[in-house]
C-alpha positions as CSV (number, residue, x, y, z in Angstrom):
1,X,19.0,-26.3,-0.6
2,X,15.1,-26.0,-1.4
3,X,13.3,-22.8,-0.9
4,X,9.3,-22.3,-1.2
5,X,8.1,-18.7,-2.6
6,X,4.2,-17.6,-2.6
7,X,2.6,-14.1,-2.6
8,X,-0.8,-13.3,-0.7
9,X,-1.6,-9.4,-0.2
10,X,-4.6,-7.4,0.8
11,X,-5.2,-3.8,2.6
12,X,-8.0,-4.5,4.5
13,X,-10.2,-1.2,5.4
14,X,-12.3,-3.0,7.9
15,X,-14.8,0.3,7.9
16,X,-15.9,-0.7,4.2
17,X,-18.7,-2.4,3.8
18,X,-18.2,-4.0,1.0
19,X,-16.4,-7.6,1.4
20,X,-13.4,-8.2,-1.3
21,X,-14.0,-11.7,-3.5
22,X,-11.8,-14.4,-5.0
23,X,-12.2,-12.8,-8.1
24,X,-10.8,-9.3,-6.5
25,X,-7.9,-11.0,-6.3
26,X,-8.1,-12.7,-9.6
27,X,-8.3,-9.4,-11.5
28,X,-6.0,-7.6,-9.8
29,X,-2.8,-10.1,-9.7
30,X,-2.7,-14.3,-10.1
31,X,0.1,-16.3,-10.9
32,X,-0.2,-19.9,-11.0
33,X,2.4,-22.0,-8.9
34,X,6.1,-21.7,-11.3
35,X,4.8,-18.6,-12.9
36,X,6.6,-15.1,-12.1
37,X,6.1,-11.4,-12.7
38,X,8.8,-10.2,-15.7
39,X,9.4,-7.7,-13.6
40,X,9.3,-7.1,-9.5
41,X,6.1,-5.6,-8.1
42,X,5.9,-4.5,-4.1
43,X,3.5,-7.4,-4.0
44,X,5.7,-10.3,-5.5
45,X,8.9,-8.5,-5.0
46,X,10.8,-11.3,-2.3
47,X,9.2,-14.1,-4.8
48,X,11.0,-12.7,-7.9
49,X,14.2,-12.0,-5.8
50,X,14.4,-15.5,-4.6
51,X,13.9,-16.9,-8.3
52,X,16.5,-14.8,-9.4
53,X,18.7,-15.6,-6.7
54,X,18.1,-19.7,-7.1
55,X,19.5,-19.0,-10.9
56,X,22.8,-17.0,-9.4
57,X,23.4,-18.6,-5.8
58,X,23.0,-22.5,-7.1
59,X,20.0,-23.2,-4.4
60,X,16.5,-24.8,-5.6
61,X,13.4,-22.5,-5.8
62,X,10.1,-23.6,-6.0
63,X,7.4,-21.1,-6.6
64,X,4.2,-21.3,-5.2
65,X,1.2,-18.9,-6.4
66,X,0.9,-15.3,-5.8
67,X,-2.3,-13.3,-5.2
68,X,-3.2,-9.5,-4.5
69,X,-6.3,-7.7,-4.1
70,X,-6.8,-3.9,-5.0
71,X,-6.9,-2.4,-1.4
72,X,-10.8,-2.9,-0.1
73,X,-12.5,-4.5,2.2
74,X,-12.2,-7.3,4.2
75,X,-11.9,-10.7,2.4
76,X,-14.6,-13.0,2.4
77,X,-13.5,-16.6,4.6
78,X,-14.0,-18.5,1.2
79,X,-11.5,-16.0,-1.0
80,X,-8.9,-16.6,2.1
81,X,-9.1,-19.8,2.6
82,X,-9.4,-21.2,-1.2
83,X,-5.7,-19.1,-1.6
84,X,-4.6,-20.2,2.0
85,X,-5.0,-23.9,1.2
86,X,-3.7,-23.5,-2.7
87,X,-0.8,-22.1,-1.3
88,X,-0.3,-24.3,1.7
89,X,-1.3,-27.2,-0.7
90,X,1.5,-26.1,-3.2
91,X,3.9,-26.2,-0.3
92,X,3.1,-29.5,1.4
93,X,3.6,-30.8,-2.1
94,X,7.1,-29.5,-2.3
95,X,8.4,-31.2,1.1
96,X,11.3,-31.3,2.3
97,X,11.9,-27.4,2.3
98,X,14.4,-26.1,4.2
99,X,13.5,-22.1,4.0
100,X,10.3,-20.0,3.0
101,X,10.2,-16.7,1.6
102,X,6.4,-15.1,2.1
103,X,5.3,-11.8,0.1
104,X,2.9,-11.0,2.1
105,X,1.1,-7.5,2.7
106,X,0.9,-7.8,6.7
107,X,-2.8,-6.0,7.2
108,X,-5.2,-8.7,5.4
109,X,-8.4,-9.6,7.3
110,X,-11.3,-11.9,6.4
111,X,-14.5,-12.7,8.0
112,X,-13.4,-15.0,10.9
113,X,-9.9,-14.3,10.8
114,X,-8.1,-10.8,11.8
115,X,-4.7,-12.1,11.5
116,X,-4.8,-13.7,7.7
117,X,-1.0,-13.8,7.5
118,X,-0.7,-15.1,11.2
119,X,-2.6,-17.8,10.2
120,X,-1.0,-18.6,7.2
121,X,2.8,-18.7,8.7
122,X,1.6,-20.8,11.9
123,X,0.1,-23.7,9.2
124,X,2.7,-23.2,7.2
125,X,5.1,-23.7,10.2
126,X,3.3,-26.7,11.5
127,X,4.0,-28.1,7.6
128,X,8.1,-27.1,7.7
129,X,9.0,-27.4,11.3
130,X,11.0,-25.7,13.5
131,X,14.0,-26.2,11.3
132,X,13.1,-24.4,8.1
133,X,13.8,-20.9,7.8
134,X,10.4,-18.6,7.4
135,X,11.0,-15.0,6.1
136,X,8.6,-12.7,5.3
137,X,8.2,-9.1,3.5
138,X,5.3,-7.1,4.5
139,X,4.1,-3.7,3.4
140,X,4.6,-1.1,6.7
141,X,1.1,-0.5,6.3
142,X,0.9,-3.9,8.2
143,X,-0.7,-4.9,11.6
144,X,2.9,-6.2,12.7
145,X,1.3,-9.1,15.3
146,X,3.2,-10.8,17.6
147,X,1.6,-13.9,16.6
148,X,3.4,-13.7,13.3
149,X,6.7,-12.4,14.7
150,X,6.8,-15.6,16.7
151,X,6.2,-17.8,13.8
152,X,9.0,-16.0,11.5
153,X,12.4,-16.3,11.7
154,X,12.9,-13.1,9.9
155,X,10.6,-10.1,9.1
156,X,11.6,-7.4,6.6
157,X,9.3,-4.7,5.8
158,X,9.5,-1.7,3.5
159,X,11.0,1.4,4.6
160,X,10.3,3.7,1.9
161,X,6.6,5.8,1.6
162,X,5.7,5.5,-1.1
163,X,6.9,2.1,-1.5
164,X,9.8,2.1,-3.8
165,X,12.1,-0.1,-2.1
166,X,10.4,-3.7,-2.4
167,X,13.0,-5.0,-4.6
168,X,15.7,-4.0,-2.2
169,X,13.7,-5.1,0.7
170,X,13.2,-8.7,-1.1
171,X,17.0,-8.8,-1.6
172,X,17.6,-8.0,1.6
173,X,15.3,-10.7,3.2
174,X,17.0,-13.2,0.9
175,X,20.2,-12.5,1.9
176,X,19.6,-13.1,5.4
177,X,17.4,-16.5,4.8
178,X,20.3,-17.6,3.1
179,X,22.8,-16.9,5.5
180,X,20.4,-18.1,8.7
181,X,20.4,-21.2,6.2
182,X,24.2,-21.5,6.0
183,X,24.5,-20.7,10.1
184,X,26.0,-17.7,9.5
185,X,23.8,-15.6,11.6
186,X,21.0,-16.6,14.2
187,X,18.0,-14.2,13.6
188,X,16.3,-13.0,16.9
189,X,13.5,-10.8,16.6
190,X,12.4,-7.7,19.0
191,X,8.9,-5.7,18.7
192,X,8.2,-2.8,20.9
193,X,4.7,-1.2,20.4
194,X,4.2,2.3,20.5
195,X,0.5,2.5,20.4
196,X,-0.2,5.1,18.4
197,X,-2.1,5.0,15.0
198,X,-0.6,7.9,12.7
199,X,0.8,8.6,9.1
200,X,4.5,8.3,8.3
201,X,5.5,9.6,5.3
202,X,8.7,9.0,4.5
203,X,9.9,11.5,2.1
204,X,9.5,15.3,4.5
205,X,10.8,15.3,7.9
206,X,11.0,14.4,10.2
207,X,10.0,10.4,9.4
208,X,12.8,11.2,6.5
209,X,15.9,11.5,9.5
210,X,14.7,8.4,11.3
211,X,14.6,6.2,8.3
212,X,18.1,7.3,7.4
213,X,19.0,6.6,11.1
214,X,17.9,3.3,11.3
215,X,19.4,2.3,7.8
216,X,22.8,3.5,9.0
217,X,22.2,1.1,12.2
218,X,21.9,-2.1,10.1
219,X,24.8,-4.0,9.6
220,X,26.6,-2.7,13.0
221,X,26.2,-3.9,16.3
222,X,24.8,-7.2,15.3
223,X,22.1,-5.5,13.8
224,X,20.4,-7.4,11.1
225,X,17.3,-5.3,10.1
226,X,15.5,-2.6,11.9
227,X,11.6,-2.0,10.2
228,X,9.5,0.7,11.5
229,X,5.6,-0.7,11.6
230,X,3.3,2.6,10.7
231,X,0.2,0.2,10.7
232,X,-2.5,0.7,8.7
233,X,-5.1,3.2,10.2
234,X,-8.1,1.9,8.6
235,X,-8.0,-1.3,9.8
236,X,-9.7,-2.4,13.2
237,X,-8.2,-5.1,14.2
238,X,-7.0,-5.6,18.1
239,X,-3.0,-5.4,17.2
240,X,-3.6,-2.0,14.9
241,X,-1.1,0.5,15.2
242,X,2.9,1.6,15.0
243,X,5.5,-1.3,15.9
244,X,9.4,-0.9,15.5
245,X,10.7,-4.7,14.6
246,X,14.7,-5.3,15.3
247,X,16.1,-8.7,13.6
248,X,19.6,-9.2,15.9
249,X,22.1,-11.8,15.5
250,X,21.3,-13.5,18.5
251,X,21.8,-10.2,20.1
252,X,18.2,-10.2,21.9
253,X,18.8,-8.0,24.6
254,X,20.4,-5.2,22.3
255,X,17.6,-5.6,19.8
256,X,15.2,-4.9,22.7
257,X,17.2,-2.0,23.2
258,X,17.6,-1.0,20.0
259,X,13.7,-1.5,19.7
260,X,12.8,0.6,22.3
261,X,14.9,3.7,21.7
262,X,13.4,4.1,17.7
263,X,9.6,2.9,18.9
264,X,10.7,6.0,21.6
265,X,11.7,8.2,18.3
266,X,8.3,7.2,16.9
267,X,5.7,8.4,19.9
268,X,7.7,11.7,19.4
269,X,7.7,12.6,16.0
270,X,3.6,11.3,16.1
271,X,2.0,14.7,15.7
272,X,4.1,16.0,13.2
273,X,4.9,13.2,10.8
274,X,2.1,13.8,8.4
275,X,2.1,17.3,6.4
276,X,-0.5,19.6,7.1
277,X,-4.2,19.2,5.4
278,X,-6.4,21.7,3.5
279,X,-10.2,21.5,3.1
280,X,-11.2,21.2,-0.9
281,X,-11.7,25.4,-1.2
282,X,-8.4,25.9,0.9
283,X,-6.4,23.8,-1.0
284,X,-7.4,25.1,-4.8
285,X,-6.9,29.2,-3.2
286,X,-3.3,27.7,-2.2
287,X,-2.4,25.9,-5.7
288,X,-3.8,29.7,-7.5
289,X,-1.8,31.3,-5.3
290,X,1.5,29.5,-6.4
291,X,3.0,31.9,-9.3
292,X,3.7,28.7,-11.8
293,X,2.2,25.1,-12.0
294,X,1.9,22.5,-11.8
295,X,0.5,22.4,-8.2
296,X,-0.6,18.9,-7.1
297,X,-3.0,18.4,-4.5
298,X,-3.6,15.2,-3.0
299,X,-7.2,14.1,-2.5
300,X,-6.0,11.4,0.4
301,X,-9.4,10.9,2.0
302,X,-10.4,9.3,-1.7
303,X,-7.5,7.1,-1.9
304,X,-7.7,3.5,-3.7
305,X,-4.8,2.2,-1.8
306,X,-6.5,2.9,1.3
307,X,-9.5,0.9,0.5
308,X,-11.6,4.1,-1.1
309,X,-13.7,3.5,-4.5
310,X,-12.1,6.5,-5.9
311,X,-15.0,7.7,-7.5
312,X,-15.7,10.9,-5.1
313,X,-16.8,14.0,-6.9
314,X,-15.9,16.9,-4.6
315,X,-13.2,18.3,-6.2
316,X,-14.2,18.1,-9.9
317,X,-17.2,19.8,-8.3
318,X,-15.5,22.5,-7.0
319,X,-13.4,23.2,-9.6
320,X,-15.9,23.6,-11.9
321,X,-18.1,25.8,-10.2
322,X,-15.2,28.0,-9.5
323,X,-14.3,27.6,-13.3
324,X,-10.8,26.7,-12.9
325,X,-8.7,26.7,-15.4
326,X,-5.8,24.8,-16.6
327,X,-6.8,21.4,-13.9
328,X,-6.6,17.6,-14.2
329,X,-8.2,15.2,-11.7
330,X,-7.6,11.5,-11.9
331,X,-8.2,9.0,-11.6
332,X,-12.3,8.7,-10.9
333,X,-13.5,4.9,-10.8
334,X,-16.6,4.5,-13.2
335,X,-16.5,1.3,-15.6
336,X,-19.6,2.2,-16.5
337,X,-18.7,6.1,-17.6
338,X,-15.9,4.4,-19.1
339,X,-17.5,2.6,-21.4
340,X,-19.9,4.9,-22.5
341,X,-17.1,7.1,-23.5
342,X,-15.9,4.5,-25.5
343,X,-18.9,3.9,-27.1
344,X,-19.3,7.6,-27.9
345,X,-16.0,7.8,-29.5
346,X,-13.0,10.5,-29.0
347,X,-13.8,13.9,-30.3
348,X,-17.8,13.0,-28.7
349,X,-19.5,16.2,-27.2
350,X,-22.3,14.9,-25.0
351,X,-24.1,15.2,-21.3
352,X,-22.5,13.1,-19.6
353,X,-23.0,12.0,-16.0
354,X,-19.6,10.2,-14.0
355,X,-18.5,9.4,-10.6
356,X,-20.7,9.3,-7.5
357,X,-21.9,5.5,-7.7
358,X,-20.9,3.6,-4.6
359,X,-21.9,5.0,-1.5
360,X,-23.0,7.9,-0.1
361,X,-19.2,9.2,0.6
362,X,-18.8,9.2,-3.4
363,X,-21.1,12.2,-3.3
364,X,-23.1,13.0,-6.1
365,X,-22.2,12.2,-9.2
366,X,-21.3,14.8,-11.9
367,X,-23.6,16.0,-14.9
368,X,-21.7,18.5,-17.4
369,X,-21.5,18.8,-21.3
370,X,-18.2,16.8,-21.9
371,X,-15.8,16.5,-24.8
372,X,-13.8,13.2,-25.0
373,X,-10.6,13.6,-25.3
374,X,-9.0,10.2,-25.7
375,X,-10.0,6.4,-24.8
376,X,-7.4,3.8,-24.5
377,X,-8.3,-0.1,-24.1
378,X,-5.8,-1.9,-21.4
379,X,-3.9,1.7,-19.9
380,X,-1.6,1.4,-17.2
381,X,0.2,3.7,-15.2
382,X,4.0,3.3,-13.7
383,X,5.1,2.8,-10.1
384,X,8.7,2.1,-9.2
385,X,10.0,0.8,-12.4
386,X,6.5,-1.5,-12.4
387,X,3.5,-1.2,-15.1
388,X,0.3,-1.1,-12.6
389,X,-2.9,-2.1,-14.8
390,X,-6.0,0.6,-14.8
391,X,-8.4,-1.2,-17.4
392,X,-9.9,0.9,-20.1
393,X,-9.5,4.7,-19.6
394,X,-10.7,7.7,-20.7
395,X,-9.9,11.5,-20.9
396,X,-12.6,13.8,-20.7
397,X,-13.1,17.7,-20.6
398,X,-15.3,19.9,-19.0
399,X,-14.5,24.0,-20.2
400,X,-11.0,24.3,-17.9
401,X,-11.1,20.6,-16.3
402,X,-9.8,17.4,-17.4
403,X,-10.7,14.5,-15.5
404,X,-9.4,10.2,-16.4
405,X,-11.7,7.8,-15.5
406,X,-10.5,4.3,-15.5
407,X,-12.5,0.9,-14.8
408,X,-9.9,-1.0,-12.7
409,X,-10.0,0.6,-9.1
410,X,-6.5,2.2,-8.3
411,X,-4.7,5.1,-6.9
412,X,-2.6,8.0,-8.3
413,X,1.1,6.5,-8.9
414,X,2.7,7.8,-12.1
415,X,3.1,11.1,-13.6
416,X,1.7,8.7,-17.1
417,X,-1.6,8.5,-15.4
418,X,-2.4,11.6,-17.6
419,X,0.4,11.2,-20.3
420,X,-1.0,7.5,-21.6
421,X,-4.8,9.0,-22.2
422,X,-3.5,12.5,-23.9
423,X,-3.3,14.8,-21.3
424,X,0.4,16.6,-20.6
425,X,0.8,17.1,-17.0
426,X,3.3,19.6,-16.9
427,X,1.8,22.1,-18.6
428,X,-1.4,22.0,-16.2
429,X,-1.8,25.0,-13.4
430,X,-3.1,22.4,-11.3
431,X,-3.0,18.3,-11.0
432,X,-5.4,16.8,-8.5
433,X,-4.6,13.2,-7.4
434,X,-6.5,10.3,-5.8
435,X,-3.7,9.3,-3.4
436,X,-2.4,10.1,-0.4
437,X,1.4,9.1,-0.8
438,X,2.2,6.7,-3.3
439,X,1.6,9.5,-6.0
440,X,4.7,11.8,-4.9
441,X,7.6,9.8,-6.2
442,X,6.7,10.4,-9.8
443,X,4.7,13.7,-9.5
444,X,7.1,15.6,-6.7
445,X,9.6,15.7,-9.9
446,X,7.0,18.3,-12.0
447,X,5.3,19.6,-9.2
448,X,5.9,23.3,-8.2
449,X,4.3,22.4,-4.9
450,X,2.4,19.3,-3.6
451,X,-0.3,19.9,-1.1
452,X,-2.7,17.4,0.9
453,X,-6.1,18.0,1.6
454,X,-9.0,16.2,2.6
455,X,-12.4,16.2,1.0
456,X,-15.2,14.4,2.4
457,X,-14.5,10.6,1.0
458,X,-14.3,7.6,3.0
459,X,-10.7,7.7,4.7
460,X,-10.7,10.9,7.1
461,X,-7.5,12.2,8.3
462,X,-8.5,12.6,11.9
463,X,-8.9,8.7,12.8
464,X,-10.8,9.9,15.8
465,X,-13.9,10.0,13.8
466,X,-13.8,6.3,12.8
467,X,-15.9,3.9,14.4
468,X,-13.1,2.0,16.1
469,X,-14.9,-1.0,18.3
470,X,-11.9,-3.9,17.9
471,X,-8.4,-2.3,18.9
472,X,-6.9,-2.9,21.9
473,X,-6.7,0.3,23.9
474,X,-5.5,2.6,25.1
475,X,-4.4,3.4,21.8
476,X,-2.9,7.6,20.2
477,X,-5.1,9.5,19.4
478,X,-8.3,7.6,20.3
479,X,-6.8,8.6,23.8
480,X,-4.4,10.9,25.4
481,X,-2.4,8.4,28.1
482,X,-1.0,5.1,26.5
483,X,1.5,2.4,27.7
484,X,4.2,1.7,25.3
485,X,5.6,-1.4,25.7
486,X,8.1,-4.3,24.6
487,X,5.8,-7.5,23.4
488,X,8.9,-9.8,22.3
């Protein structure tokens, strides 16, 4: 038994003007075809599973290349089709195959193509045939197409937000490739649209109860899988939006079922998924209101993993205006800051100007007298067990505020975001994060209290101000009627 493995991931915020390049992808993650991660990542996760599984389960794996992109904008045709046809090229060299396992993110567009991974699995199917197995593991930030849910035989995506469970997801796609392989089970697929466009964290109710529900489905009733779809809301695209996807064993017309009573659970629970927002002022009088730290606010209209430079300076503005004590913001993209820290030296007191560089939504950028605190070449941060790379960073202070600035674009993840450049997080009043989920695994174990509020970067809250011209409509909350429906 021969099975193919390759990795291709990219959040595409189609509002951003700003295209993302081969070399985006390059720099962020590359692994040459028989090359793995040491450990699992949510992008490579179903590729290091099935390597893994090829050493323990006696089956052939041939691994293809893997690519990501920091979350950004939309991919430029060459970047897409130079990895498309590496990948596809990789593939066609390993024929015969009898299964594929895809990593894929799920909402990657590129100029001329709005459904990357749709066109990736129907050339790869053309390749295989109708007899090779395809699975796939998306992120549920995905535009979950019907196009690609044709072309799969099996479709797993994440069901934890933040996304800790892509090891567990990758195992659990596996297993079932491997049995559809054996003819043990006959995968048949069911997507109900609920045409809505919405947050979904999973870890507050109610979003918490209906990802235990469906979890507890799976594995009765012929039920295979059951993935909830939240969509990604920054990308306009015609199939944006919330789909529930149901993987039967060859149960179609109780996977339609099935997918209609949880897409059903989804349209209700729309409005009061998400946890209420502050504005910037509202959401530091609520942290120095809390009697002990630290307080974490998450800055989610700033957020790296939505496509956002992170380099916004509202909130280090405000806070130091209002001389707050006792705060930490991180992290704020500016290689260039970066490196003049650097070449300043720790222990430097200088003016010093950071942030406020790529658009107008950064705001301006900061001036203060600084003291720097601690530079550190190649930091990371941690994520689910995973090292996530953030370049050279620096720790800087400003009287009662602390702020990192790194030089490789990401979000807020780990609570070691602050510990790797010196600062001690809990023993701050207040944290401030760039992130507007991902973060609370790691920092909902210190925090006294986490609060969300939105500041006046590029991903507002409201998706009603967006310029949406591409998705199909009607479509919640661009307007008030919709028409749910069952599209396989």
């Amino acid at each position: 038994m021969r099975i193919f493995t390759a990795a291709l991931g990219l959040e595409a915020n189609t509002f951003l003007p700003l295209p993302t390049s081969y070399e985006a992808f390059v720099e962020k993650l590359y692994l040459p075809p028989g090359q793995q991660q040491a450990r699992p990542s949510h992008q490579t996760a179903a590729c290091w599973v099935t390597a893994e599984r090829a050493k323990r389960d006696g089956f052939e794996a041939i691994v293809g290349p893997s690519y990501a992109a920091q979350p950004g904008g939309a991919a430029t045709r060459a970047a897409y089709e130079r990895m498309r046809d590496d990948i596809l090229g990789e593939l066609k060299r390993a024929l015969p195959v009898d299964g594929i396992v895809f990593n894929l993110h799920g909402a990657m567009v590129a100029h001329g193509y709005d459904d990357c991974e749709g066109d990736l699995l129907e050339r790869a199917r053309a390749l295989v045939g109708e007899r090779c197995v395809i699975g796939v593991e998306l992120d549920p930030h995905c535009n979950l197409t019907e196009k690609r849910c044709r072309l799969a035989d099996i479709i797993i995506l994440f069901k934890e937000y933040p996304h800790t469970d892509f090891t567990e997801r990758g195992e659990e796609l596996v297993d079932l490739v491997l049995n559809a392989l054996r003819g043990a089970i006959k995968p048949k697929m069911s997507l109900y649209d609920c045409r809505l466009i919405a947050s979904f964290p999973t870890t507050i109710q109610p979003m918490r109860g209906l990802v235990d529900k469906v979890k507890a489905m799976e594995g009765k009733d012929r039920v295979l899988s059951i993935s909830l779809g939240h969509g990604f809301p920054y990308g306009d695209v015609p199939e944006s939006g919330a789909r529930v996807l149901v993987v039967t064993d060859d149960a179609k017309a109780h996977g339609d079922r099935v997918a209609m009573e949880i897409g059903g659970e989804m349209i209700a629970l729309r409005e009061k998924a998400a946890p209420p927002f502050y504005d910037v002022d509202g959401a530091i009088d609520a942290a120095l209101a809390e009697p002990r730290g630290p307080v974490v606010i998450a800055d989610t209209a700033d957020n790296a993993g939505g496509g956002a430079p992170s380099d916004n300076t509202t909130f280090v503005r405000r806070l130091i205006t209002r001389g707050i004590e006792g705060v930490a913001v991180a992290p704020i993209w500016d290689p260039l800051a970066v490196r003049f820290a650097f070449e300043a030296g720790e222990g430097a007191r200088l003016p010093f100007r950071f942030g406020g560089k790529t658009a107008k939504a950064s705001g301006p950028p900061v001036d203060a007298e600084v003291e720097i605190l601690r530079c550190v070449k190649n930091a990371h941060q941690s994520f689910a067990g995973a090292a996530v790379p953030i370049g050279d960073a620096v720790a800087i202070r400003m009287g009662g505020v602390e702020a990192v600035l790194i030089s490789n674009r990401a979000q807020a993840m780990g609570i070691d975001l602050f510990s790797n450049v010196g600062i001690d997080p809990t023993r701050r009043r207040m944290l401030v994060v760039k992130s507007n989920q991902h973060f609370y695994a790691a920092f909902s174990q210190i925090a006294s209290k986490v609060l969300y509020a939105e500041a006046d970067g590029p991903l507002p809250r409201d998706y009603r101000k967006l310029p949406w011209r591409r998705v199909m409509r009607p479509i919640w909350p661009l307007d008030a009627e919709t028409h749910p429906r069952l599209l396989l």
